[in-house]
MARDO-610704 format. One record per residue (C-alpha): residue number from 1; residue in one letter; y negated, x negated, z. Coordinates in steps of 0.05 Angstrom, whole numbers. Layout:
MARDO-610704
num,residu,north,east,up
NUM,A,Y,X,Z
...
//
This chain:
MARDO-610704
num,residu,north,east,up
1,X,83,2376,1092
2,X,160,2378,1100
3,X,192,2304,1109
4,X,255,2320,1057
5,X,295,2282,1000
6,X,316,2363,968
7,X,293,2428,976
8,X,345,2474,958
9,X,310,2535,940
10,X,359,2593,948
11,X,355,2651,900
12,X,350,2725,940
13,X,303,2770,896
14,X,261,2788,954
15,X,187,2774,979
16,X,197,2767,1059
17,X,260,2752,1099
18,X,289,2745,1174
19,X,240,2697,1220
20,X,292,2647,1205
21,X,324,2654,1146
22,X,392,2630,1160
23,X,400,2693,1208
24,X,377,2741,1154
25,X,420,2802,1152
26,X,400,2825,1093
27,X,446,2763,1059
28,X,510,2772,1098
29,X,526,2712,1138
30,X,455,2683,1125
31,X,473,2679,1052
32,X,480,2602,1013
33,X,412,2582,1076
34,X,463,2610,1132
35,X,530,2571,1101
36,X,487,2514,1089
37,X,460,2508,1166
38,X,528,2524,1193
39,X,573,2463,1152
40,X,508,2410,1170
41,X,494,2432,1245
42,X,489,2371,1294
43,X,525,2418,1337
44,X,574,2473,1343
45,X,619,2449,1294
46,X,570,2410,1236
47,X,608,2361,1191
48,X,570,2291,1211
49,X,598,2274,1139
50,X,551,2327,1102
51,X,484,2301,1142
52,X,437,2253,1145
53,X,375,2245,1183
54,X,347,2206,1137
55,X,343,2243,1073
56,X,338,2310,1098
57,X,340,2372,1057
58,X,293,2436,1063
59,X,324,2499,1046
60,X,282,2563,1036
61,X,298,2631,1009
62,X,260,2659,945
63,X,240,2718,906
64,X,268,2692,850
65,X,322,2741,822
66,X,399,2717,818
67,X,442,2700,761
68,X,454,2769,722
69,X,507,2790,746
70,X,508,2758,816
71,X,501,2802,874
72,X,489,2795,957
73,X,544,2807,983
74,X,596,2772,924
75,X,603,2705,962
76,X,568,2672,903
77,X,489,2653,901
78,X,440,2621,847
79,X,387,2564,877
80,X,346,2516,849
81,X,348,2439,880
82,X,273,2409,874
83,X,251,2365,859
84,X,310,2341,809
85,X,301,2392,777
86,X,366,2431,778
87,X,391,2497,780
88,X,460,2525,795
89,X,474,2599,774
90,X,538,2604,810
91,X,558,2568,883
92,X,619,2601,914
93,X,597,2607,988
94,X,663,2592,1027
95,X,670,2515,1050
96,X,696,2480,978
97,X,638,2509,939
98,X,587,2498,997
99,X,608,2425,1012
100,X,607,2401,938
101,X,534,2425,929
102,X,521,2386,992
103,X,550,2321,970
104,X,532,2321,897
105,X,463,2351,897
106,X,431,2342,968
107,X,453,2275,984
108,X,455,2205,964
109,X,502,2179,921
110,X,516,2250,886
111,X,523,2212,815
112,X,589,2194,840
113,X,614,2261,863
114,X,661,2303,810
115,X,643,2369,808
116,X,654,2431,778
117,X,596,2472,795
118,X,555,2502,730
119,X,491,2468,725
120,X,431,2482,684
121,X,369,2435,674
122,X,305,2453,695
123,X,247,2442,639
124,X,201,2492,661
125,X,138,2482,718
126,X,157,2522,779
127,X,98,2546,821
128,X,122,2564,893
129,X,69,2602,947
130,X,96,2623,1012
131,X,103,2691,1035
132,X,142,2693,1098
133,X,104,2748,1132
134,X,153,2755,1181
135,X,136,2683,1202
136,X,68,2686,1205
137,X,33,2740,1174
138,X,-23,2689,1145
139,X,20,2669,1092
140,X,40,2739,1084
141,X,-37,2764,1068
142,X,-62,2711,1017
143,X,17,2705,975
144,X,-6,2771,949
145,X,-73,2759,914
146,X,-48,2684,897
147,X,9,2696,855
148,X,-32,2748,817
149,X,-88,2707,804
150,X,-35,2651,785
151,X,3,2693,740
152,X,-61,2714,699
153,X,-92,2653,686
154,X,-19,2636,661
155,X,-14,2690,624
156,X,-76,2681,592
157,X,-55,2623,561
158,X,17,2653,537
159,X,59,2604,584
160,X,77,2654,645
161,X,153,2656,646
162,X,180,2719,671
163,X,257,2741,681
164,X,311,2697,635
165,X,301,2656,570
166,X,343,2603,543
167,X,316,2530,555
168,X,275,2532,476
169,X,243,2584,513
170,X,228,2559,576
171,X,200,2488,553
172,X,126,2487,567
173,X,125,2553,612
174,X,103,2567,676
175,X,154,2597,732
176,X,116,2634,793
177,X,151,2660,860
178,X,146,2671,926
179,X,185,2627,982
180,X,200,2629,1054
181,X,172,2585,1106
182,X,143,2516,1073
183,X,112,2486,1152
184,X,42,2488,1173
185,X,15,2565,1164
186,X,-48,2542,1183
187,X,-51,2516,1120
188,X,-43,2585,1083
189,X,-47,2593,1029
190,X,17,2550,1023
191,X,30,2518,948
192,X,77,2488,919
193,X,89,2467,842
194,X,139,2427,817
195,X,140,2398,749
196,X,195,2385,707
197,X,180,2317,704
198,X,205,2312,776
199,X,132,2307,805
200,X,127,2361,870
201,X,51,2372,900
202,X,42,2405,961
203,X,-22,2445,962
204,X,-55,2475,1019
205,X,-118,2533,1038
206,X,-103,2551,964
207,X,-143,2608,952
208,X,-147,2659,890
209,X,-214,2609,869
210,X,-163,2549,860
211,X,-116,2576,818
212,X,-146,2562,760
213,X,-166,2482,775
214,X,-85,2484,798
215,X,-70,2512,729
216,X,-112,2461,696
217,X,-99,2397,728
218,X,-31,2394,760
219,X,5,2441,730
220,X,-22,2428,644
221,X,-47,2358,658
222,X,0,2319,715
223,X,-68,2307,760
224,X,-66,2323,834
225,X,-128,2346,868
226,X,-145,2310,929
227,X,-187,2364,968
228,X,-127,2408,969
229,X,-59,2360,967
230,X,-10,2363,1034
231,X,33,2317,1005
232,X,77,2293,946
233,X,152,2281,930
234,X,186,2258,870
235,X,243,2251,839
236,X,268,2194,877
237,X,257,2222,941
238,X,199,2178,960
239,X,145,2218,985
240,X,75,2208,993
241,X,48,2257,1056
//
């Protein structure tokens, strides 16, 4: 698995994206990913002051819809940080907004950072599978099937969380979306949930069979299960490949 302190998990509405997401057209300029790898570049320009090596962050693109009312193309996006468990529903993208996510959310010492970006706590699981079929069209055949087979057996059991609730309504549910490249397609299918406790699991080969064991231990019951686990990060940041 990915070797990060954050994953900032940036909010698009869409199911595939560019190769590399920070050149995506479709999100002009890259979107929040493109801003993000243009201020923290080790060259061209990258602010040393808004890196370091050793607690990097992962930033992927997600299917998961914007803030109502947020659209590409506004200089404004919605992202989730992981596994802290935070979400922002409105970062201006010019320089100020981007560099005060960077040093309050994505690196250490953020507690000490003012900062008057909206923030919202995360109390519901989030269930991540990659579909970047543009990457590697592995992940792009078996996102598909997995997220459906994930979404009934939460549904089933009345805690699959679709489109906006307020947080009464979100304790105890399930969140499930698609994200762009998470490393290693040879492990597709690629999984990722990450509990609101702060507790990430990195889940690999998941197949439509698993989703229900998934369901069961990790994502009701806190367990990890061995056979399948890439790798685990927490709260922290320690992590545990």
């Amino acid at each position: 698995m990915a070797n990060y302190y954050r994953h900032l998990l940036v909010c698009t509405g869409r199911s595939d994206w560019a190769s590399r997401i920070e050149l995506d057209v479709a999100e002009p300029g890259g979107g929040l990913a493109g801003r993000i790898k243009e201020l923290t570049a080790m060259r061209g320009g990258g602010r040393k002051d808004l890196r370091d090596p050793f607690v990097p962050t992962l930033v992927t693109n997600s299917s998961f819809e914007r803030e109502p009312g947020v659209e590409a193309g506004q200089g404004i996006a919605s992202a989730y940080i992981f596994p802290s468990g935070v979400y922002l529903p409105n970062i201006p993208l010019e320089d100020e907004g981007v560099v005060e996510l960077v040093r309050k959310f994505l690196l250490p010492g953020g507690e000490d950072v003012e900062s008057t970006l909206e923030t919202r706590e995360v109390v519901e699981t989030v269930v991540l599978i990659c579909s970047h079929n543009s990457r590697d069209t592995r992940c792009g055949r078996v996102a598909g099937p997995l997220r459906r087979q994930f979404e009934k057996e939460l549904a089933e059991k009345g805690i699959l969380l679709k489109g906006y609730e307020d947080e009464k309504g979100r304790v105890g549910k399930v969140r499930v979306g698609f994200t762009s490249h998470l490393s290693g397609h040879k492990f597709a299918g690629n999984v990722v949930v990450y509990r609101p406790n702060g507790l990430g699991v990195w889940y690999g080969r998941v197949q439509p069979k698993h989703a229900t064991g998934i369901v069961a231990e990790t994502i009701l019951s806190g367990r990890i299960i061995g056979e399948l686990c890439r790798g685990v990060v927490e709260k922290s940041g320690r992590v545990d490949v």
